[in-house]
C-alpha positions as CSV (number, residue, x, y, z in Angstrom):
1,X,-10.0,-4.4,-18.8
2,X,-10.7,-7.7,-18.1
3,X,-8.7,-9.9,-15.3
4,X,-6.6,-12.1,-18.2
5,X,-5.5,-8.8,-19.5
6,X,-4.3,-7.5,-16.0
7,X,-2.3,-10.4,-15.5
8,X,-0.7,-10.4,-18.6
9,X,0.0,-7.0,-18.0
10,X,1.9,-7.9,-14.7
11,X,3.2,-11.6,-15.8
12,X,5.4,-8.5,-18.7
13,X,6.4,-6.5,-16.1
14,X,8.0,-8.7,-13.8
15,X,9.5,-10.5,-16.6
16,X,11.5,-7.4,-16.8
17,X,12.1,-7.0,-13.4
18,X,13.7,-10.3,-13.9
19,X,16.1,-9.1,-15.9
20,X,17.9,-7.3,-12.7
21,X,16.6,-9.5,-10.2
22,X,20.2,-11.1,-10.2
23,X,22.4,-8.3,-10.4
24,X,21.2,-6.5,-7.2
25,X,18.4,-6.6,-4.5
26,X,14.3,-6.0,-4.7
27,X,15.3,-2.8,-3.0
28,X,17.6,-1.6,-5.4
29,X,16.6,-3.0,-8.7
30,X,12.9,-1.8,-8.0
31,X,14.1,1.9,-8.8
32,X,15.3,0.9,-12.3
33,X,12.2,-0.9,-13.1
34,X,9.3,1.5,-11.8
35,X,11.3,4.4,-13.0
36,X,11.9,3.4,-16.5
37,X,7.8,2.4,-16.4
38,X,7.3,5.6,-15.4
39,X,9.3,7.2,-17.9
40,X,7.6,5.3,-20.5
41,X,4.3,6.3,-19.8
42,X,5.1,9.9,-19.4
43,X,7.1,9.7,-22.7
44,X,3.5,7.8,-24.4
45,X,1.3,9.9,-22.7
46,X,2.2,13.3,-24.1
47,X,3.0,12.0,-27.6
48,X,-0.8,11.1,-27.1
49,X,-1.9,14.3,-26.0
50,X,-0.2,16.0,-28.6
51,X,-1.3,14.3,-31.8
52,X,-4.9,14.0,-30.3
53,X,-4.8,17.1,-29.0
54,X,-2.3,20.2,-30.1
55,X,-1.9,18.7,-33.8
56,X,-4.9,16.9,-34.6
57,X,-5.5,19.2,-37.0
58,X,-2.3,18.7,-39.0
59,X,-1.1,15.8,-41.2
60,X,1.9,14.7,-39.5
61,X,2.4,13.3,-35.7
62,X,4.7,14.7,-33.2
63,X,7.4,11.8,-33.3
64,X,8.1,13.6,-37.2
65,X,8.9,16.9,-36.2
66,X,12.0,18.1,-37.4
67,X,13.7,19.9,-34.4
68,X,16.6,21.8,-36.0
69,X,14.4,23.3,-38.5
70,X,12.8,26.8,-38.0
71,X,9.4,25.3,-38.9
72,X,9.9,22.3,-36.4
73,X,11.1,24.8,-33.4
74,X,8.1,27.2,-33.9
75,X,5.6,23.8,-33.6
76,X,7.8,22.8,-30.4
77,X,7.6,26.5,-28.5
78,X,4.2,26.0,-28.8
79,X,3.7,22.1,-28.1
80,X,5.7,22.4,-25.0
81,X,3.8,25.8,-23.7
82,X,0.6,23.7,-24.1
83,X,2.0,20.1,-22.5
84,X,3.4,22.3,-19.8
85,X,-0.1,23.5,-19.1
86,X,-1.7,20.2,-19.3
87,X,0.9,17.6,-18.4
88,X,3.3,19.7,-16.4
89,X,6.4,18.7,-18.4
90,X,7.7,18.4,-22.2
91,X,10.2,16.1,-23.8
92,X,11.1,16.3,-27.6
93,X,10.5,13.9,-30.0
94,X,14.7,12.8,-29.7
95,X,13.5,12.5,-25.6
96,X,10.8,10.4,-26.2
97,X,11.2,7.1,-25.0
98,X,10.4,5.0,-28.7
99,X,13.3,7.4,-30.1
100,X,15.8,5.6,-27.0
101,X,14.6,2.1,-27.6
102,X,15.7,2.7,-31.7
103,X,18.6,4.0,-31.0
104,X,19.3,1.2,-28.9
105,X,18.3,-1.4,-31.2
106,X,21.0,0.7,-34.0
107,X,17.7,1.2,-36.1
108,X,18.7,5.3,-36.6
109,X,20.8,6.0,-39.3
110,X,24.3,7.5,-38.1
111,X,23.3,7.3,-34.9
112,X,25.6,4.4,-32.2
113,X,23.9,2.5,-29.9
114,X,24.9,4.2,-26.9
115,X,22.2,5.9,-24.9
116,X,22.7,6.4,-21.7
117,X,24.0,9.5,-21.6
118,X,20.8,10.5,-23.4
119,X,18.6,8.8,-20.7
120,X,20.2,10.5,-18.2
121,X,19.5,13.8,-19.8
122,X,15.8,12.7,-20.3
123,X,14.9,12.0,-17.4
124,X,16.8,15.5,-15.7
125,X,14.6,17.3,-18.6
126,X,11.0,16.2,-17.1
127,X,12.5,17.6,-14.0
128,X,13.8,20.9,-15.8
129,X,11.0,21.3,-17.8
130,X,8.5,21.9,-14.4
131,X,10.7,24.3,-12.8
132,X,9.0,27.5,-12.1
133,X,5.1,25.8,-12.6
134,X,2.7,24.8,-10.7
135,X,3.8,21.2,-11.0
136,X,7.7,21.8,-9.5
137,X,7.4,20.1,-6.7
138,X,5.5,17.0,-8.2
139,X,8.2,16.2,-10.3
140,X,10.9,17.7,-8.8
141,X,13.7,15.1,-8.0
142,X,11.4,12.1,-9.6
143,X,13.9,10.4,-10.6
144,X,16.5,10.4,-8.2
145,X,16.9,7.0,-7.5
146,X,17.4,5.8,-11.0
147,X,21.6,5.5,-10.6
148,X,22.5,5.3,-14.3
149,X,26.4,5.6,-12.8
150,X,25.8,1.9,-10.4
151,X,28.7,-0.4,-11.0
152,X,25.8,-3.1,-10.3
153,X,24.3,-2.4,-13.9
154,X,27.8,-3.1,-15.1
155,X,31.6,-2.3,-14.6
156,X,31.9,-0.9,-18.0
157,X,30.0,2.3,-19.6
158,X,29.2,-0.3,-22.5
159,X,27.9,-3.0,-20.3
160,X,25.6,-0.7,-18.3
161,X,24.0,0.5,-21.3
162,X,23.8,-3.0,-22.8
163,X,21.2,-3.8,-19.5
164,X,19.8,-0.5,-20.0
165,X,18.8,-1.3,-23.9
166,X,17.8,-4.8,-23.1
167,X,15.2,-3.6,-20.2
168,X,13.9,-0.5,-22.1
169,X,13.3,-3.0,-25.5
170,X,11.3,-5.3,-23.1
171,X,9.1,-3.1,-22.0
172,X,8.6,-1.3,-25.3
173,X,6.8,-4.3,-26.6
174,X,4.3,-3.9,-23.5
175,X,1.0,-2.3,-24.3
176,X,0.0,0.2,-21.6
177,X,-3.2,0.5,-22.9
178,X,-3.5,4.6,-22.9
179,X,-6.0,4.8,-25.3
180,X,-8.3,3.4,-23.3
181,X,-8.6,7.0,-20.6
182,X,-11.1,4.9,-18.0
183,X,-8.8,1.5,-17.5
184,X,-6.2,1.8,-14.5
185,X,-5.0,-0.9,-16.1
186,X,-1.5,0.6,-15.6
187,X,-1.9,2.5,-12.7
188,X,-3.1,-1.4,-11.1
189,X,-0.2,-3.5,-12.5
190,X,1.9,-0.9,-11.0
191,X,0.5,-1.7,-7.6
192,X,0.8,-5.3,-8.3
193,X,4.7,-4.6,-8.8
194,X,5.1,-2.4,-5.6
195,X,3.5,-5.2,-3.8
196,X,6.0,-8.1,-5.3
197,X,9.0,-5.8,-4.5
198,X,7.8,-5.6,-1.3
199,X,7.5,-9.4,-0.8
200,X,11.1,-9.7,-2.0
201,X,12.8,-7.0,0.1
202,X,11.9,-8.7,3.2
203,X,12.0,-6.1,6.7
204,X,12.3,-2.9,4.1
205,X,8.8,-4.0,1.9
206,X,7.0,-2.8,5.1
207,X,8.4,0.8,5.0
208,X,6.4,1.4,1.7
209,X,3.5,-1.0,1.1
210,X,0.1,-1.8,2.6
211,X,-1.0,-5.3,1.7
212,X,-3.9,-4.4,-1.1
213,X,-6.5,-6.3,1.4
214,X,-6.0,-4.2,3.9
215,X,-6.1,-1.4,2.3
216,X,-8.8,-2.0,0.7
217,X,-10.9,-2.2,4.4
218,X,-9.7,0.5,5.4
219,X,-10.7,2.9,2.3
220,X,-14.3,1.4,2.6
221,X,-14.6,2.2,6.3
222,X,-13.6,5.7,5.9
223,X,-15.4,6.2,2.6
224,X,-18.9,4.9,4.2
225,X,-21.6,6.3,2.9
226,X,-19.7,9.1,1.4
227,X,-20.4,9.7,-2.9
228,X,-17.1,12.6,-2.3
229,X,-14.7,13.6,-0.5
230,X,-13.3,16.9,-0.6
231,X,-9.9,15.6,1.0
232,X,-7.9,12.4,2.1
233,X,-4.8,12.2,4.2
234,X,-2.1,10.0,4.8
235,X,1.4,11.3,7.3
236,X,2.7,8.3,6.7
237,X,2.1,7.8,3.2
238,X,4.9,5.2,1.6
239,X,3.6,4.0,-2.4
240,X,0.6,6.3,-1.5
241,X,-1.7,3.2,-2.1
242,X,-3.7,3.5,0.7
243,X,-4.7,7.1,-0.3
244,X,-4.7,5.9,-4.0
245,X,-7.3,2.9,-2.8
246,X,-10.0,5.4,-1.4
247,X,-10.9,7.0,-4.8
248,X,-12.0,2.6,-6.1
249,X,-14.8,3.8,-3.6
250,X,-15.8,7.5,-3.5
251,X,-15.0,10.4,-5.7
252,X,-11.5,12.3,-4.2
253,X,-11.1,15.7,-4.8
254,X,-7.7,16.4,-3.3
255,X,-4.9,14.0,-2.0
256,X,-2.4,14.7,0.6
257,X,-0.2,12.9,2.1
258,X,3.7,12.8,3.8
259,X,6.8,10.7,3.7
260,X,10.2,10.4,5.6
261,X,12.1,8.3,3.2
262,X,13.0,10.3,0.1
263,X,13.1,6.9,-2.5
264,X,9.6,6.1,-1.5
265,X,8.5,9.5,-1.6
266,X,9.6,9.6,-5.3
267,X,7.2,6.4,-5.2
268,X,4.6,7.9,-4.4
269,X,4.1,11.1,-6.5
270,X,5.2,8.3,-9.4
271,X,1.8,5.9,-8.4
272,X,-0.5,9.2,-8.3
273,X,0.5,9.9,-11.8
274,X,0.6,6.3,-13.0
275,X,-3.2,6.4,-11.5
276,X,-4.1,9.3,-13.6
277,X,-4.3,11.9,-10.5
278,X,-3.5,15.2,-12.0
279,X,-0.8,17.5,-10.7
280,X,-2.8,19.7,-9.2
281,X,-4.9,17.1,-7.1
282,X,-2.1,15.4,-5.1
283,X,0.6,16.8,-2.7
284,X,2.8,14.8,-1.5
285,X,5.6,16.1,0.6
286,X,9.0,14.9,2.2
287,X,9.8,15.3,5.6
288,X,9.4,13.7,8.9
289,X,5.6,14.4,10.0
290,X,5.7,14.2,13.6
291,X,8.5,16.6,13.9
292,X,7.8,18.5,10.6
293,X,3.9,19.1,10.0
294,X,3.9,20.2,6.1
295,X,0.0,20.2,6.2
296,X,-0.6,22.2,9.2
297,X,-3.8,23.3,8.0
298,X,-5.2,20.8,6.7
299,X,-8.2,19.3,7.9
300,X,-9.4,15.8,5.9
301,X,-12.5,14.2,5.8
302,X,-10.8,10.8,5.0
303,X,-7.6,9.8,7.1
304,X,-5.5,6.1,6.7
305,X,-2.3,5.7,7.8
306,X,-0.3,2.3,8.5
307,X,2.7,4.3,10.2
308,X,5.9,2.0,11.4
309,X,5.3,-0.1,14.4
310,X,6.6,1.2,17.7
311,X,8.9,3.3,15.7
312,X,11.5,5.7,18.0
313,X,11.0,9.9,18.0
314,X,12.3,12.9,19.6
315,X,9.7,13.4,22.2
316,X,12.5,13.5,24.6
317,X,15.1,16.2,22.6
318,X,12.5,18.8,21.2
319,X,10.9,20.4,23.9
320,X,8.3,22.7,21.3
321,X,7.1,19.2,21.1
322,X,5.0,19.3,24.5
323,X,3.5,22.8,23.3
324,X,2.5,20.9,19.9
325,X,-1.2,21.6,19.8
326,X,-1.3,18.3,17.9
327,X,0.0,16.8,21.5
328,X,-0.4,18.9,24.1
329,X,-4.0,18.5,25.4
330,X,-3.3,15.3,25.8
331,X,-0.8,15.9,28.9
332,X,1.8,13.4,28.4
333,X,3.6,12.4,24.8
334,X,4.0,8.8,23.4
335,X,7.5,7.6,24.9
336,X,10.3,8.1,22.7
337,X,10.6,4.3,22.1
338,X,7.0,3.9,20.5
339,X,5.8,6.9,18.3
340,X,2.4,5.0,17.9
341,X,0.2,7.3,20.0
342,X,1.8,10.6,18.5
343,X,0.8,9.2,14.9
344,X,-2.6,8.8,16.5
345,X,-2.7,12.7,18.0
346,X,-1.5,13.6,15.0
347,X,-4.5,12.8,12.6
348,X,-7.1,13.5,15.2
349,X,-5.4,16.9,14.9
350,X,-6.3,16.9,11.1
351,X,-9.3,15.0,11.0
352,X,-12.2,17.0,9.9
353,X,-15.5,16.8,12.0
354,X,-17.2,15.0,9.8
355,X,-14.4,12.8,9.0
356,X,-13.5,9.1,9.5
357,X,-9.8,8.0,10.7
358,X,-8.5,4.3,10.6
359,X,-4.6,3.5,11.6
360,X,-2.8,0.4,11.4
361,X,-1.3,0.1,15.1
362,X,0.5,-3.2,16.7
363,X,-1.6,-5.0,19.0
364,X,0.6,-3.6,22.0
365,X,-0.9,-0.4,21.4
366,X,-4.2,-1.5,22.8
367,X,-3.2,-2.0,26.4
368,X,0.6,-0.6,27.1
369,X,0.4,1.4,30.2
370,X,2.2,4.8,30.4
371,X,2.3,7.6,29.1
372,X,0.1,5.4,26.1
373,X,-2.4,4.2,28.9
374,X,-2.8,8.1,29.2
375,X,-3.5,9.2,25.9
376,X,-5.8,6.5,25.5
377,X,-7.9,6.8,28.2
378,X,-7.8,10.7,27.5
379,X,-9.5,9.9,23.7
380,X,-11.9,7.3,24.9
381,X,-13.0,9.2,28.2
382,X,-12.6,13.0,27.1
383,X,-12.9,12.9,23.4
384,X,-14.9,10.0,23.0
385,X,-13.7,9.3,19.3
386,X,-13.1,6.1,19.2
387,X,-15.7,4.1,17.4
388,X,-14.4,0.4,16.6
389,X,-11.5,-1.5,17.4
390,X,-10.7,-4.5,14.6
391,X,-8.4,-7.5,15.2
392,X,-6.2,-8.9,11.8
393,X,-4.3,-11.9,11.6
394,X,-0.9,-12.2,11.7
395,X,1.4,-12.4,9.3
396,X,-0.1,-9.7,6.9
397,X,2.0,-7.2,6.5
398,X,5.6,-7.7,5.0
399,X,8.6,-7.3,7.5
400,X,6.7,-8.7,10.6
401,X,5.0,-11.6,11.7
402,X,2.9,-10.0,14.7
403,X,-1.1,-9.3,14.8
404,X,-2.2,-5.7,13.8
405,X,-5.2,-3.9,14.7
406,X,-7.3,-1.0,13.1
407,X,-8.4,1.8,15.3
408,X,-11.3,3.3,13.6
409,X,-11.7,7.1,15.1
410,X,-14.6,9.7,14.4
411,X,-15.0,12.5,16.1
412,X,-18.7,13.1,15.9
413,X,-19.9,9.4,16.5
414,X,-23.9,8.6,15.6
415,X,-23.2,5.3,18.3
416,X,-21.0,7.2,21.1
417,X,-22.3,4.9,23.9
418,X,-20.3,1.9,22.8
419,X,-17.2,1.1,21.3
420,X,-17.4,-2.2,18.6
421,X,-15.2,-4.7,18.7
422,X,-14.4,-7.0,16.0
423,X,-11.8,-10.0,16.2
424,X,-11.1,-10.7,12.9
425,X,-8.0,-12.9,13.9
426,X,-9.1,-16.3,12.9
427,X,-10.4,-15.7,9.8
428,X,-7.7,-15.6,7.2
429,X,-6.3,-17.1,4.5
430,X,-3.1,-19.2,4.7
431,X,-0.3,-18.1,2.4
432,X,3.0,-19.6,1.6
433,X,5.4,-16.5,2.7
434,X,2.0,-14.2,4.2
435,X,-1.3,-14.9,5.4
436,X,-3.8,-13.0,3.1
437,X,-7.4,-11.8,4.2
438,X,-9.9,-12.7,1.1
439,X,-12.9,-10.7,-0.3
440,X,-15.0,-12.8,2.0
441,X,-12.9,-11.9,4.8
442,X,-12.6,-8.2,4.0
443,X,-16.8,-8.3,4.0
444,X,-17.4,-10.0,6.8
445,X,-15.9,-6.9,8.7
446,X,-17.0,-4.3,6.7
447,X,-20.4,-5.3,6.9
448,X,-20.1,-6.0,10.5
449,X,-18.5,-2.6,11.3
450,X,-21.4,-0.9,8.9
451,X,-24.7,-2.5,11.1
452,X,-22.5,-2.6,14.1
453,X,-23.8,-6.3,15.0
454,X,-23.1,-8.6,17.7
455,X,-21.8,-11.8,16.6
456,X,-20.9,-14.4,19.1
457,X,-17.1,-15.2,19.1
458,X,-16.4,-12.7,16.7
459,X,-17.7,-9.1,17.8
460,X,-18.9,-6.8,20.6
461,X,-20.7,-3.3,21.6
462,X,-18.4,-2.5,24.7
463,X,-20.3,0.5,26.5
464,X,-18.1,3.1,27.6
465,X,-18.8,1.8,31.2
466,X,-17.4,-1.5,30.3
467,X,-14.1,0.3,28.9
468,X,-13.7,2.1,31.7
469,X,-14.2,-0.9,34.4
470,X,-11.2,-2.7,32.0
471,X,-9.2,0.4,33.0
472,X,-9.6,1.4,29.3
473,X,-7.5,-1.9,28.5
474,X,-8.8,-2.5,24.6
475,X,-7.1,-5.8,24.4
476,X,-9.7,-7.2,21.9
477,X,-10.4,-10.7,24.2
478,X,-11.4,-8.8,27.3
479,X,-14.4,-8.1,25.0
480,X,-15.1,-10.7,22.6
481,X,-14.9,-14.2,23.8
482,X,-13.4,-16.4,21.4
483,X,-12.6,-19.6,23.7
484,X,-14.1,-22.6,22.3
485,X,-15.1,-25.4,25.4
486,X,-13.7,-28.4,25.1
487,X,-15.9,-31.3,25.0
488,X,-16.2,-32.9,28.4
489,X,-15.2,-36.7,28.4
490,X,-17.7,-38.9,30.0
491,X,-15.3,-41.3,31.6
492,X,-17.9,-44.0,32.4
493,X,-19.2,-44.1,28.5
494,X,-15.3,-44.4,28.0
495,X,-15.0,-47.4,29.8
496,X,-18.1,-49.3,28.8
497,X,-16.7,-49.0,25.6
498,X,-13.5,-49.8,26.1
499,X,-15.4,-53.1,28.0
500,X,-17.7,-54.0,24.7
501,X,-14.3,-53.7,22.4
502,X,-12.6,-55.6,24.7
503,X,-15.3,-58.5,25.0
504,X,-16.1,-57.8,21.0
505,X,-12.1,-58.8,20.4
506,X,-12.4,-62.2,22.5
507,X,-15.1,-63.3,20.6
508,X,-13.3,-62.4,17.3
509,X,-10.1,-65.2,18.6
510,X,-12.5,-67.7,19.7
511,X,-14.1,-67.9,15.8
512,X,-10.7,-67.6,14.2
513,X,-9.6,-70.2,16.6
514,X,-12.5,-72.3,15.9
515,X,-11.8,-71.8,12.0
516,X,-8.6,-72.5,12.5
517,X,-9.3,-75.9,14.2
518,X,-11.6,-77.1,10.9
519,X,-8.8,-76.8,8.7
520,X,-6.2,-77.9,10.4
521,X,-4.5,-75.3,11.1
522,X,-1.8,-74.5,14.2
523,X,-1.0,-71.1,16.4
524,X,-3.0,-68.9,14.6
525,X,-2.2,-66.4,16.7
């Protein structure tokens, strides 16, 4: 697909969005829009699959079935055993999301206009539909969030399903492009959505969305080198786009991934669909991770994570905690006020040996003493996985203004004499609402974190010797010098200047003076 038709694609979509964007907030009207998407392409996706598929044999198309007859059920026992199978769901032809929009539009013979009801049943039968197969629990619950009862679509039954009508006809004139099975076309306007609702819910847009630069860095680092990867991880896992973001570089075989907040957990198992990740390759689970490990198993080869800043947990009321073996080794637990180190543990815990690790932290978590001081020295001095330490800008990520860093961890290191250091503050690109790194940016580092080079003012090999004399402080300027000298005034050129001006504009008034004179002229000055 070409970049014109990706924008179209998104310039559609939040035209839709539009349509709600004064009736409630980003954070509310986003579950209307990226559900209804959603449903559409589920809806277009097995019709597909059916007529290319289960009846491409036969002279008619699935949308024609005739469900009340015996003829039509015996085709739809067997349809729905095979999109089961394939798809892990099944909606009738009635279900299907073209049948909805004519209804709406009063283009079915003796049929109203009212279909909400009917959408509500829809979207509880993809749910129903799974129940009992291997793809339960990625769609159970899917649509949640989508209140078709919210007295902010309307006060009225008739009024709600008037907005309903209008935003399902919109996007029924929008081309997803399914035909085309290697575009992501879809799957990438999606992201573009996620990322604008994220812009426009201020604080909250944070919670669920990793600015697509960053990401984007981070799925190269721990991708290096690597043609596939048998897993990839994320406890923190919001949209899911930085897990999503790894397979544009390397071929992922499985994706896991965890997330406390149940609307953007729904969010998530929504974008692995959307990016054509099949049920039985993703498993995304709900549930607080530090307190509730749903992948104790696991061990990834790929790990990202950009998990709340200095977020508060019960270190202090769970005493099994302390016996964690995700924790304990480490002899003390992050404090209860900043969860940042536990997040840390936590994926060193699952990271495979031959796996790579980068986390989003706040630039606090680099030199706070404390129990942090102590779990970082423990990694660097005992472990001896950390490999490179890289500086952001500020003002990147949505809900906060202040400087990030990526920790970059490995736990067998080819270079474990030195830790690299890469201040990558100053080099940016200045946004309107959020500073933005750009492709040159994004290479810069990537390149310099792959040869692990030297560049003055901009990155440094710290040994391990040189850590340890900064009391394993990794505030990024005790290693890389970024102070630019100011130029040193020569006072005595100064003033000879200031002399030749002075004697320059003397010389000037005597001329003008003199000019003056010739023609007459008085008090020139």
């Amino acid at each position: 697909m070409s970049e014109e038709q990706k924008q179209l694609l998104e310039k559609q979509l939040w035209g839709v969005a539009n349509t709600l964007r004064g009736k409630m907030n980003a954070d509310e009207y986003k579950n209307y829009i990226l559900g209804f998407i959603f449903y559409k392409y589920l809806s277009e996706k097995l019709a597909r699959y059916v007529d290319e598929t289960l009846l491409s044999s036969e002279d008619f198309e699935f949308a024609e079935i005739k469900e009340n007859t015996k003829e039509g059920k015996k085709y739809l026992e067997q349809i729905k055993a095979g999109c089961i199978g394939h798809l892990g769901f099944f909606l009738k032809p009635t279900e299907l999301f073209s049948y909805l929009v004519k209804k709406g539009k009063g283009n079915i013979k003796n049929q109203d206009t009212f279909i909400l009801e009917n959408l509500k049943n829809v979207l509880n039968t993809i749910e129903q539909t799974s129940m009992g197969t291997a793809s339960e629990d990625d769609f159970k619950g899917l649509f949640d969030d989508v209140d078709l009862t919210s007295t902010k679509l309307g006060s009225r039954e008739n009024q709600k399903n008037d907005v309903v009508v209008e935003v399902l006809v919109l996007l029924s004139g929008i081309d997803f492009n399914l035909e085309d099975a290697k575009s992501d076309l879809l799957g990438d306007a999606y992201e573009y959505l996620i990322g604008e609702f994220a812009a426009g819910s201020g604080k909250k847009g944070g919670e669920f969305y990793t600015p697509a630069q960053v990401s984007r860095l981070m799925a190269q680092i721990v991708s290096q080198d690597k043609k596939r990867v048998r897993s990839v991880y994320d406890p923190t896992c919001g949209s899911g786009s930085l897990l999503l973001r790894i397979g544009d570089f390397t071929e992922v075989a499985s994706y896991y991934g965890q997330e406390l907040n149940p609307i953007t957990y729904n969010l998530a198992r929504m974008n692995m669909i959307l990016h054509g990740v099949h049920f039985d390759n993703f498993d995304i689970r709900h549930g607080d991770t530090l307190t509730e490990d749903m992948h104790a198993d696991l061990k990834a080869e790929a790990l990202v994570a950009n998990p709340p800043f200095a977020t508060k947990w019960k270190s202090d009321s769970d005493p099994q905690l302390a016996h964690d073996d995700r924790f304990s080794q480490y002899g003390r637990l992050a404090p209860k006020s900043a969860a940042d180190y536990a997040f840390v543990t936590h994926m060193l815990y699952h990271l495979a040996d031959n796996g790579t690790m980068a986390v989003v932290l706040p630039h606090g978590a680099l030199f706070r003493s404390g129990a942090e001081g102590h779990i970082r020295k423990y990694i660097i001095e005992k472990q001896n996985y950390l490999d490179a330490v890289i500086g952001l800008p500020s003002n990147l990520f949505y809900g906060t203004s202040i400087p990030a860093t990526v920790l970059v961890f490995k736990k067998c290191r080819r270079d474990d004499e030195d830790i690299l250091f890469i201040d990558a503050s100053k080099e940016f690109e200045k946004g309107k609402n959020q500073n933005k790194l750009t492709n040159e940016n994004i290479a810069k580092i990537f390149d310099t974190y792959k040869s692990r080079k030297e560049i003055e003012k901009y990155s440094h090999k710290a040994s391990l010797d040189e850590i340890k004399e900064n009391e394993y402080n990794l505030n990024i300027p005790r290693y890389v010098d970024t102070f630019k000298e100011e130029k040193i005034v020569d006072i005595d050129s100064v003033s000879k200047n200031l002399k030749r001006l002075n004697t320059d504009e003397k010389n000037l008034q005597s001329k003008i003076a003199g000019f003056c004179k010739e023609l007459k002229i008085d008090k020139p000055f």
